[in-house]
C-alpha positions in Angstrom: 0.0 0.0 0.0 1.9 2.7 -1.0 -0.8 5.3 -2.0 0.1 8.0 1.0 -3.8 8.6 1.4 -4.4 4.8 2.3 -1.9 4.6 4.4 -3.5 7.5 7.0 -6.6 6.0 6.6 -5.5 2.8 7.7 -3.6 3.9 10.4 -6.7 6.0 11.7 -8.8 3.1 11.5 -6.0 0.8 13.6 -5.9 3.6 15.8 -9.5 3.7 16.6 -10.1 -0.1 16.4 -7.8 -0.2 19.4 -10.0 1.1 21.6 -12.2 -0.4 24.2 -14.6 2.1 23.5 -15.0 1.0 19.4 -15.5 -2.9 20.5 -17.6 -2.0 23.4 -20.1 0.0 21.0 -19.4 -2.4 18.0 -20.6 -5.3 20.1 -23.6 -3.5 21.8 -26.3 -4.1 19.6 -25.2 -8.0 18.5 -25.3 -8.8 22.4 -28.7 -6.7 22.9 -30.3 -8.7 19.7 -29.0 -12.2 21.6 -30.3 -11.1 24.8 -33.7 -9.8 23.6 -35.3 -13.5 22.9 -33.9 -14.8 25.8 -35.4 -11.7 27.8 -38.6 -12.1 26.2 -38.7 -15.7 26.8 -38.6 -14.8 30.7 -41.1 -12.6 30.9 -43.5 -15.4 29.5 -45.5 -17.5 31.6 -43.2 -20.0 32.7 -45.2 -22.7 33.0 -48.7 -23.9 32.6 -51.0 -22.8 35.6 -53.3 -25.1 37.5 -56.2 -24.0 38.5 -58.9 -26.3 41.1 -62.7 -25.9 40.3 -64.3 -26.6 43.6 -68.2 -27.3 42.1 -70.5 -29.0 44.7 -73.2 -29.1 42.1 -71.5 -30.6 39.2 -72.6 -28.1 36.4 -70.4 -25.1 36.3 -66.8 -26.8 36.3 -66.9 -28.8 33.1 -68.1 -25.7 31.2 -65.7 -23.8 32.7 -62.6 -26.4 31.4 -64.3 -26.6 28.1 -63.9 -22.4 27.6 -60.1 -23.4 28.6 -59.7 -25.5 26.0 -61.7 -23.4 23.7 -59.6 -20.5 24.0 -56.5 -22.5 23.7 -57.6 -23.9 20.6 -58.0 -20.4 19.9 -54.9 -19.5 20.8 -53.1 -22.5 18.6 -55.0 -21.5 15.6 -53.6 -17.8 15.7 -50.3 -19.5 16.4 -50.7 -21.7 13.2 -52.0 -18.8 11.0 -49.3 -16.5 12.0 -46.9 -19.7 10.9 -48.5 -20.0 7.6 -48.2 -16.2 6.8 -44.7 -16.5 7.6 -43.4 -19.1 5.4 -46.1 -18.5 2.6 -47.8 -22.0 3.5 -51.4 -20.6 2.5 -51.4 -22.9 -0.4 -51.5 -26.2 1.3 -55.0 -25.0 1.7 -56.2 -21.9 0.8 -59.8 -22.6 1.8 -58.7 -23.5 5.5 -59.8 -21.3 8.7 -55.7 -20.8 9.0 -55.3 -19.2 5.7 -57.3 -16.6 6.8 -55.1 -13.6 8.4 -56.2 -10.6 10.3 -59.0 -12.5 11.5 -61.2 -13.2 15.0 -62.1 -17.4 14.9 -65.5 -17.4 16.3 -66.2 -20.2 18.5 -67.9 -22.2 15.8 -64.9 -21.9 13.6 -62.6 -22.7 16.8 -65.0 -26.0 17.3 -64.6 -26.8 13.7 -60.9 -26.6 13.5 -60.5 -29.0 16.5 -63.2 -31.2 14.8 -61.5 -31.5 11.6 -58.1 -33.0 13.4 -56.7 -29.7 14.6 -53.3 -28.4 15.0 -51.9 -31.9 13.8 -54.4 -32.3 10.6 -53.0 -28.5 9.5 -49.6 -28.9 9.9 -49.2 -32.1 7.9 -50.7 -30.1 5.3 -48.2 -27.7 5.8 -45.4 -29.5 5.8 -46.4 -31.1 2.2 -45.7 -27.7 0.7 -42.6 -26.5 3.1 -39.4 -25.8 2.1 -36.7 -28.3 3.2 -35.4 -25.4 5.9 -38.3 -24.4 7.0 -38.3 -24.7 10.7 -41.2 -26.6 12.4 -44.4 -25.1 14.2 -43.7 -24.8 18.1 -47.3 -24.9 19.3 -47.8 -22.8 22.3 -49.0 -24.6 25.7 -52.1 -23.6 27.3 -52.0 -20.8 29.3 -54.1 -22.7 32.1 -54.6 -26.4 33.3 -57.5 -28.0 35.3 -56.4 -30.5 38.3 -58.6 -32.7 39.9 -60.2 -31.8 43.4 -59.5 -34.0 46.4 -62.8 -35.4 47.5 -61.9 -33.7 51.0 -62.5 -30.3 49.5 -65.2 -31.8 46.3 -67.9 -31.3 49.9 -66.3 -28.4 51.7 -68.4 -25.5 52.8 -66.7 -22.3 51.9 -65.5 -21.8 55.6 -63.6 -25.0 55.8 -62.1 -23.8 52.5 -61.0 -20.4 53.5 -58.7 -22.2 55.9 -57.4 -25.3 53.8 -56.8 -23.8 50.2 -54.7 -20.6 51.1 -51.9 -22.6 52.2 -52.4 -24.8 49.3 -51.6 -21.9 46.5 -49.0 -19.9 48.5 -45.8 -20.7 47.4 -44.4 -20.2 51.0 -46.4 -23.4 52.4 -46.8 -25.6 49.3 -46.1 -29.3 49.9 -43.5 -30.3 47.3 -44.9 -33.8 47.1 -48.5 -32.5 46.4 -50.2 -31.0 43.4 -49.1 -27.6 42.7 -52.0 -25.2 42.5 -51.9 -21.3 41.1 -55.7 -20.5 41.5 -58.5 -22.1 43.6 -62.4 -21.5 42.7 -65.2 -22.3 44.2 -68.6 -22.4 42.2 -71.6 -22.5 45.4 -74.0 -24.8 43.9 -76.7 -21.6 44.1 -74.8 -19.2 42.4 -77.4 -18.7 39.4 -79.3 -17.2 42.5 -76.7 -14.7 42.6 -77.1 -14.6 46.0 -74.1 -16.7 46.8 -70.6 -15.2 45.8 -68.3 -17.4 43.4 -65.0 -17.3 45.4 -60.8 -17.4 44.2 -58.0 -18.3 46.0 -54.7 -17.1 44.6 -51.3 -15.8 45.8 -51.3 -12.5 43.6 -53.4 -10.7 40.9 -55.8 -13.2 39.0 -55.1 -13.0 35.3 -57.5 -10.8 33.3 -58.2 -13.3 31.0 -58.8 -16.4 33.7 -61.1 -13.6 35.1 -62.9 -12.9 31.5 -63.3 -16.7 31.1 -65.2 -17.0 34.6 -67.3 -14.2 34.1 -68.6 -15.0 30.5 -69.2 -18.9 31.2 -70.9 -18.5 34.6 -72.8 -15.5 33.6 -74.6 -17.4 30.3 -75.5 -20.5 32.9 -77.3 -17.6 35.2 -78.8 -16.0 31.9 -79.8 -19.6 30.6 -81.0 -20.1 33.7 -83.0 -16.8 34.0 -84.9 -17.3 30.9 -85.8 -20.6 32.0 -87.4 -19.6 35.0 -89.6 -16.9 33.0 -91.1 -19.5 31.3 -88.8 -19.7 27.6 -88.4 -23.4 26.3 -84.5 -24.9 27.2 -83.9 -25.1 23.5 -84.6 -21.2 23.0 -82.9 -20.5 25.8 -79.8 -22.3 24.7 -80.3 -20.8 21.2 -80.3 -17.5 22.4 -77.5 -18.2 24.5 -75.2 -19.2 21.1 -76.4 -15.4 19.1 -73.3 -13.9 18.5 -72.4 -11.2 15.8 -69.6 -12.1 12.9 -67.0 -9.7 12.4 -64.7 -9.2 9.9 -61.7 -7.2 10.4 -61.0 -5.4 7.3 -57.1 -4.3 6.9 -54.7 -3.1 4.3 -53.3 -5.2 2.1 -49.6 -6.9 2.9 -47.0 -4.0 3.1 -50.0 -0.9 3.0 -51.1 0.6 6.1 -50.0 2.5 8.8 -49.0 -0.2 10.6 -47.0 -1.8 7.8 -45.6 1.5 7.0 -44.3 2.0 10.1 -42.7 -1.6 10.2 -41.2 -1.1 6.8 -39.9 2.5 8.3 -38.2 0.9 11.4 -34.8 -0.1 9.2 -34.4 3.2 7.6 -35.3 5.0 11.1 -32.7 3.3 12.9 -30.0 3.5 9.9 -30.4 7.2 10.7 -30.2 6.6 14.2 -26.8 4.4 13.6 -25.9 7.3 11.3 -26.3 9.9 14.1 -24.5 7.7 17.1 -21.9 6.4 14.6 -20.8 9.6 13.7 -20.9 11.0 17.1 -19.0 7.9 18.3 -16.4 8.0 15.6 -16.3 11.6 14.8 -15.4 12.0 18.9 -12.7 9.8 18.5 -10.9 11.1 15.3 -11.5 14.7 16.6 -9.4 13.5 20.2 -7.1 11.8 18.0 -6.6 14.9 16.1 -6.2 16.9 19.0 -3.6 14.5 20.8 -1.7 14.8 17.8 -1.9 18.1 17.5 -1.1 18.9 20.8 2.0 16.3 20.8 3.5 17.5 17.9 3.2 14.6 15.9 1.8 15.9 12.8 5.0 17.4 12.4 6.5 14.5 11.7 3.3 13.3 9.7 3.4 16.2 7.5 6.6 15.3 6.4 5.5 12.1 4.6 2.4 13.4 3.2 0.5 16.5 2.2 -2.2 18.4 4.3 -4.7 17.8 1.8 -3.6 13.5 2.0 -3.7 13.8 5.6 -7.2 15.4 5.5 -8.8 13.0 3.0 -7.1 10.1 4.9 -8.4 10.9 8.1 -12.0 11.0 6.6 -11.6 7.5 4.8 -10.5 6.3 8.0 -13.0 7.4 10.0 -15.8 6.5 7.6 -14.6 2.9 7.2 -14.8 2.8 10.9 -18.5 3.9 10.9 -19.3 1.4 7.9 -17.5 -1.6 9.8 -20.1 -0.5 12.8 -22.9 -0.4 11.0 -22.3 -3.4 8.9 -22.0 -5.3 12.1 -25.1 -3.8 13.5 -26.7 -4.6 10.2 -25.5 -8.4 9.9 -26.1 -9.0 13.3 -30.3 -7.3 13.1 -30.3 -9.8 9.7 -29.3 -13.0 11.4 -31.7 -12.6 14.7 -34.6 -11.8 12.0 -33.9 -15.3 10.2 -32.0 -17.2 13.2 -35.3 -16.3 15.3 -39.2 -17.1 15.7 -41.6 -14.9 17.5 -42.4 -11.4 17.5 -38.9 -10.0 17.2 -38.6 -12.0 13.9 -42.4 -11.3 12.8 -41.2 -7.5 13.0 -37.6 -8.0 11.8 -38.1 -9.7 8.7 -41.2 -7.1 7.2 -38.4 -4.1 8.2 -35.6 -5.4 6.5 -37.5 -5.5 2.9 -36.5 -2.1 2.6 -33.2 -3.7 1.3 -34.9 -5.6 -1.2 -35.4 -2.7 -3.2 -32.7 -1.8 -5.1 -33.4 1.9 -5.3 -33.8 2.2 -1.8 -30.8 0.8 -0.7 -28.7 2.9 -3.2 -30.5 6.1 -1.7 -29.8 4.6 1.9 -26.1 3.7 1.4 -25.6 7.3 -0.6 -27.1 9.6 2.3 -25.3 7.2 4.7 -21.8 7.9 3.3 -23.2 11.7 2.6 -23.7 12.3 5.8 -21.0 10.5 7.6 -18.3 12.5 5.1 -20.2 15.7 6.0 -20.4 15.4 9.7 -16.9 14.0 10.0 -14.9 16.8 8.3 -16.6 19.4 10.7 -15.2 16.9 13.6 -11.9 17.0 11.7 -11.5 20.9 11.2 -12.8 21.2 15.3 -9.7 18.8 15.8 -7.2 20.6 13.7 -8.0 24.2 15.5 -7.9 23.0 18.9 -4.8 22.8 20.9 -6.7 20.5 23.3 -9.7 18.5 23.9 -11.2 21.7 26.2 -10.6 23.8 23.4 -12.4 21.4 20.7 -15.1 21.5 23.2 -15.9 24.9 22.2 -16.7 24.8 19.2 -17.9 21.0 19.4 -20.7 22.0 21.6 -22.5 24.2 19.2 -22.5 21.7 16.3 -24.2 19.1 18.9 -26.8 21.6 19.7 -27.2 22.0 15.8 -27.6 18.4 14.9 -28.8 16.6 18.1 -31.7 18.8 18.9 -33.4 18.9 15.9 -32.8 14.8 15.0 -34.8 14.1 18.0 -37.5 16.4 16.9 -36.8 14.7 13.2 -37.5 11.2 14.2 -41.0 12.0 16.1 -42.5 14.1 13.4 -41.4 10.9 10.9 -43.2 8.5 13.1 -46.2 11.0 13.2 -46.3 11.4 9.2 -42.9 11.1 7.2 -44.9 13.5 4.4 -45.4 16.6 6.3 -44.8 19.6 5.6 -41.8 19.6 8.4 -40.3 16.9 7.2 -40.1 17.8 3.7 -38.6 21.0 4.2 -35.4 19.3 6.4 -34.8 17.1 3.6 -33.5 19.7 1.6 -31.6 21.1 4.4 -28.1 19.8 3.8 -27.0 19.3 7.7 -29.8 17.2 8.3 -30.7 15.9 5.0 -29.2 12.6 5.1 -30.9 11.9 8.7 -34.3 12.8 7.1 -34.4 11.1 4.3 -32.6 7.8 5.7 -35.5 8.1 8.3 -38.4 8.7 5.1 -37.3 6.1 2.8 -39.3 3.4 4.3 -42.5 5.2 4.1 -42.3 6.1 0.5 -40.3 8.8 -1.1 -41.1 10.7 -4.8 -37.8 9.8 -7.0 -37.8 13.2 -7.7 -37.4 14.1 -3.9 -34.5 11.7 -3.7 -32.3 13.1 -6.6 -32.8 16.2 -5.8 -32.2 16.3 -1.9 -29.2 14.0 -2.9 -27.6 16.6 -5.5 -27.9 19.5 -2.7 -26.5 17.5 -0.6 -23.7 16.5 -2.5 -23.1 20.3 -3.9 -22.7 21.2 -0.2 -20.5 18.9 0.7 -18.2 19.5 -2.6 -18.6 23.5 -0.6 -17.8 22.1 2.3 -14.7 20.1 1.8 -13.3 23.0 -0.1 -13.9 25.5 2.8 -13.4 23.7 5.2 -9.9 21.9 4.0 -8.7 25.3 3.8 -9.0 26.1 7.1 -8.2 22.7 7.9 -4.9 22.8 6.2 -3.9 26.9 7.4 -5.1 25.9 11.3 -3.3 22.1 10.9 0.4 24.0 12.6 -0.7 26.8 14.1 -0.9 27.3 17.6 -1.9 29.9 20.5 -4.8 30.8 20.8 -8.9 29.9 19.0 -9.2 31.2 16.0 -12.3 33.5 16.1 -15.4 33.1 13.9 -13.9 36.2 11.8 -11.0 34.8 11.5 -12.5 31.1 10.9 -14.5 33.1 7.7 -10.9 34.6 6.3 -9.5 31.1 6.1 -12.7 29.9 4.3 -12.1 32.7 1.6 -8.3 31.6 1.2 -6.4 34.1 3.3 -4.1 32.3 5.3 -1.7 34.7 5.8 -3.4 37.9 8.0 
């Protein structure tokens, strides 16, 4: 490698790759994207929970475990969908209650899917049309499990059983030999009276949804019995009992939406968010860099291998392959946990990576990428070439923050909120914070026109830039003493070095 402008920009990038602080942040997001399914995985149940149905008459318990099952059934067959949306399976059977996203399974459906062999009928079907790697359905396990009731408590008056069954479902004074039990209810054989209160045991808050189950099962047995009683035939009663409404949820087409929008925004959103800690990350440690050898008197020595202008554009190279070895980490690392993965983190990882599918888009993302990185990082390097130490590049470091930071948080909500507003539009063709706004749009949906001409501002300014700013780059690069002023900043830009 003999091309003097190389050779600083690899020695740069050495220089920063040799710091804990790059392989701290490089690895930061790989180790977050490992720990996130583990995470999620313990903050789900951790086991199915038992629940005791204490029914002196006979009648409420076995409706109760049939909603259980019901709504796990339930539960399996959103399960299964989902799978088959994921890995294109529809057409093992398009006419199937799975093949049918975006949808609430009615009871009767539910009911019909178990009767027509269930989880085990549709995945057979399934696996007919799978590809060789596609991995196989991991049916969820029911949320809840019915034990049997000792006989001892089957007769128990609800006094003896407020002094038995706490002890039984506190973890403190279970017997390890006996039946574990989460949640204990008792059904008074009178409770279509209403007079008589239906009673839980438990050790903390009882589940909403164990709640929702109890309420809707007991309260059709007292409405069933209530019409009864006023005189309505059983079968009416039960018929009345099974009216429900149909609803169809009506949604956007794959990939249209807000929603979807959203999803397919969350790659471009967070390349500008790399973009903006990247650059602060990198352009931090060039500009100290800069300063140290400043300060030490090494460029001297520097200088007299190379040209101020080499030195310059080998700094930048340097830094920006730094940035691009980050980000293509980060990227790699988001790519394998969306295809090494199942679950939600991969049902929202795979939609937001499509964006690189399209070829147009990723051009535009790599090219205001780079745009921005070369931009931001030659500010960083002038700041380090005036600055006789890392107080005095502090100065004028501050400022720019202010500039870029403040409004890039205020960026990224109004994208979220409508990436074609008014607001938006009119920072994309601001050159300083261009590339963060359009990295942050592209997902939505962004006019070609928009995109060229953004990008040829952009690029017109930074052609400005690099001529400006390498002149006061290269007159600033020996000096020494004290700041230059602002005044004195704007004679440099115009190419008088020598006042």
């Amino acid at each position: 490698m003999n091309n003097p402008v190389l050779l600083v920009a690899a020695r740069e990038f050495r220089q920063i790759a040799a710091t804990r602080g790059f392989w701290v942040t490089l690895l930061i997001i790989p180790i977050a994207l490992a720990v996130a399914p583990i995470s999620a995985h313990f903050m789900q149940k951790d086991h199915t929970e038992n629940v005791m149905l204490i029914d002196p008459s006979g009648q409420a318990a076995p409706a109760i475990a049939a909603r259980i099952e019901l709504d796990h059934q339930r539960q399996l067959l959103q399960s299964l969908s989902r799978y088959a949306e994921s890995h294109d399976l529809d057409r093992a059977d398009p006419r199937a209650v799975w093949a049918h996203h975006e949808h609430y399974y009615s009871d009767a459906e539910v009911q019909a899917f178990v009767a027509g062999g269930g989880v085990k009928q549709a995945d057979a079907a399934m696996q007919r049309v799978a590809a060789p790697d596609t991995k196989p359905f991991e049916a969820p396990e029911s949320d809840y499990k019915i034990v049997p009731t000792p006989a001892r408590l089957a007769t128990s008056d609800p006094a003896a059983l407020g002094r038995v069954l706490p002890a039984m479902v506190s973890p403190a004074t279970k017997d390890p030999t006996a039946q574990p039990i989460d949640y204990a209810i008792y059904i008074p054989a009178d409770f279509v009276s209403g007079r008589a209160p239906v009673q839980i045991w438990s050790d903390g808050p009882v589940p909403g949804d164990l709640m929702g189950m109890l309420q809707e099962t007991l309260t059709r047995a007292m409405r069933l019995h209530f019409l009864e009683d006023k005189g309505v035939r059983p079968e009416v009663a039960a018929a009345v009992q099974r009216i429900a409404p149909i609803i169809a949820v009506n949604r956007p087409s794959p990939g249209k939406g807000h929603e979807q929008v959203m999803i397919r925004s969350i790659l471009p959103l967070l390349v500008s968010y790399l973009l903006f800690m990247s650059l602060m990350l990198s352009g931090s440690w060039m500009l100290q860099g800069t300063v140290e050898e400043r300060s030490n008197k090494l460029i001297e020595a520097v200088l007299a291998c190379v040209s101020p202008a080499q030195f310059m554009y080998g700094k930048l190279i340097g830094t920006i392959a730094v940035g691009l070895t980050m980000v293509a980490v980060w990227v790699f690392a988001a790519t394998a946990a969306a295809f090494a993965t199942q679950g939600m983190i991969a049902d929202i990882l795979r939609p937001a990576l499509e964006p690189l599918t399209q070829p147009s888009v990723a051009l535009a993302m790599i090219y205001y990428f780079l745009a921005g990185y070369v931009m931001i990082s030659m500010i960083f390097l002038t700041i380090g070439a005036m600055s006789d130490s890392f107080r005095d590049a502090q100065a004028y470091l501050s400022p720019v923050m202010l500039v870029i930071a403040v409004p890039f948080a205020i960026i990224a909500q109004m994208v979220v909120r409508d990436p074609s507003s008014m607001g938006v539009r009119i920072m994309s063709w601001i050159p300083i914070y261009a590339p963060f706004t359009m990295l942050a749009r592209l997902g939505a949906g962004v006019p070609l026109w928009e995109v060229v001409g953004s990008g040829l501002t952009l690029a017109a300014f930074i052609a400005i830039e690099v001529i400006l700013l390498g002149r006061v780059f290269r007159a600033s690069l020996l000096g020494a003493g004290s700041k230059p002023s602002l005044a004195h900043i704007g004679r440099l830009m115009r190419g008088r070095e020598r006042e």
